[in-house]
C-alpha positions in Angstrom: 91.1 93.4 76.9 93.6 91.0 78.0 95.8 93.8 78.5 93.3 96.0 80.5 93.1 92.9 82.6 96.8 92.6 83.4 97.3 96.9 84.1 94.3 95.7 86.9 95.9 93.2 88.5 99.3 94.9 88.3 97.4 97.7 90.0 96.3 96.1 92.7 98.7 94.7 93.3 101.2 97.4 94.2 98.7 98.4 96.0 98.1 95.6 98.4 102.2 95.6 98.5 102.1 98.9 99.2 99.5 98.2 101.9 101.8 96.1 103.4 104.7 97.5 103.3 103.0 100.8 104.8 101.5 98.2 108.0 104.9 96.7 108.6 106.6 100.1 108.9 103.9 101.1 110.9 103.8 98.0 113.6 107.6 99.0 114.7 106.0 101.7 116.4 102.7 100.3 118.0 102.8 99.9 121.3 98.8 99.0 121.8 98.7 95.1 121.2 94.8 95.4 120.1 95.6 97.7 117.4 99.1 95.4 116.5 96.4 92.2 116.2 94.4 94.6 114.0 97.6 95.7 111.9 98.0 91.8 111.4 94.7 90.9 110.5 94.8 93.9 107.8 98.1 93.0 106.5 96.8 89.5 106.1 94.3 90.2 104.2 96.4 92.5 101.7 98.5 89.4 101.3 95.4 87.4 100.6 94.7 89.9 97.8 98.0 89.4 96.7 98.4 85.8 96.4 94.9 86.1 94.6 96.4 88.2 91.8 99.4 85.8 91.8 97.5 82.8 90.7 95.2 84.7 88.4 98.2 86.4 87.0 99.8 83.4 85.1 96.4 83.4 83.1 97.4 86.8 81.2 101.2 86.8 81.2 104.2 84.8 82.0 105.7 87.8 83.7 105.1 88.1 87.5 102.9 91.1 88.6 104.6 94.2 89.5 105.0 95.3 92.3 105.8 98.8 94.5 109.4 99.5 93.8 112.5 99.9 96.2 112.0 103.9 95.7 108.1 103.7 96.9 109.1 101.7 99.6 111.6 103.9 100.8 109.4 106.6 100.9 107.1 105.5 102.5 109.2 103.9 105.4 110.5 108.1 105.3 107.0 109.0 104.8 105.9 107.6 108.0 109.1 108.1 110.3 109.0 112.0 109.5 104.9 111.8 110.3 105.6 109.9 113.4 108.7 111.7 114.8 106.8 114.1 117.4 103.4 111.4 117.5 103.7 108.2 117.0 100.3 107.1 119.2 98.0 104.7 118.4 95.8 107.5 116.8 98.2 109.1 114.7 99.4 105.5 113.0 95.3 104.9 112.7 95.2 107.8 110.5 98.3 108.0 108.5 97.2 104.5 107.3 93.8 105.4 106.8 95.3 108.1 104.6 96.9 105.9 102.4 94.2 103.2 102.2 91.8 105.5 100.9 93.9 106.4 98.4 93.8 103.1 97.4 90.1 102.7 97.3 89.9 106.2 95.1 92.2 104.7 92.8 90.0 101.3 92.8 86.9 102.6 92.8 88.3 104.7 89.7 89.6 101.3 88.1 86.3 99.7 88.3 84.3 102.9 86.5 86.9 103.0 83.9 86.9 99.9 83.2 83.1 98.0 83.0 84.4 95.3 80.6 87.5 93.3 81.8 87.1 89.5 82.8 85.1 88.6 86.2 87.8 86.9 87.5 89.9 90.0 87.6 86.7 92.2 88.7 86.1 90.2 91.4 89.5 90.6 93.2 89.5 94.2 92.6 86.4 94.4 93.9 87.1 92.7 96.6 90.2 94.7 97.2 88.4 97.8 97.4 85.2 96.4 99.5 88.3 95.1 102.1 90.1 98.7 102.1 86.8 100.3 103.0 86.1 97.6 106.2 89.8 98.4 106.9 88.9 102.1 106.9 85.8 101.2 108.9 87.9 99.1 111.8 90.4 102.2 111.6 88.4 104.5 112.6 87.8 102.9 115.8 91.8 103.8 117.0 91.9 107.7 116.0 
């Protein structure tokens, strides 16, 4: 179980780095300071989630969690300048991160079904990870 708990929190936390990652590539290029404030709010709270699986971490393993690599980073920073080249308006940002966040809440809510008997404390952040991707989605919607 304990290592069902750590493939979890490794999980989510690539993907809260990944969320990240995929806001500050996307904040270059936003030019609507309402939707920048939003970015910030959003990429707070992946960080939030982050730090969360940090401290819980050390509970499971003395390794750190993992997370995205220099290759996943890299394309998504590609990822998003090739989407952006010929739009790169508040709307089209709105949407290539909605994209990716519900991804991440597929993969989460997939996580959770899959796997009914890990330890609360590591339910409870990934539940709260996906619960906080879906509001983002919600408060994304409002900028296509």
């Amino acid at each position: 179980m304990e290592n069902q708990n750590l493939n979890i929190l490794d999980e989510v936390n690539k993907g809260a780095t990944m969320g990240m990652d995929a806001i500050s590539f996307v904040s270059e290029k936003v030019s609507d300071s309402q939707f920048k404030g939003v970015l910030d709010t959003e990429y707070d709270k992946y960080k939030k989630i982050s730090e969360r699986v940090n401290d819980l971490y050390s509970k499971y393993s003395d390794k750190e969690p993992h997370e995205t690599n220099a290759m996943n980073k890299m394309m998504t920073w590609y990822g998003i300048q090739m989407k952006t080249m010929t739009d790169d308006s508040t709307s089209k940002l709105s949407e290539l991160l909605m994209q990716g966040t519900n991804m991440g809440i597929i993969e989460g809510r997939r996580l959770m079904n899959q796997n009914t008997d890990i330890a609360p404390d590591v339910k409870n952040i990934l539940n709260d990870f996906v619960v906080m991707q879906e509001d983002s989605v919600e408060t994304l919607k409002k900028y296509l």
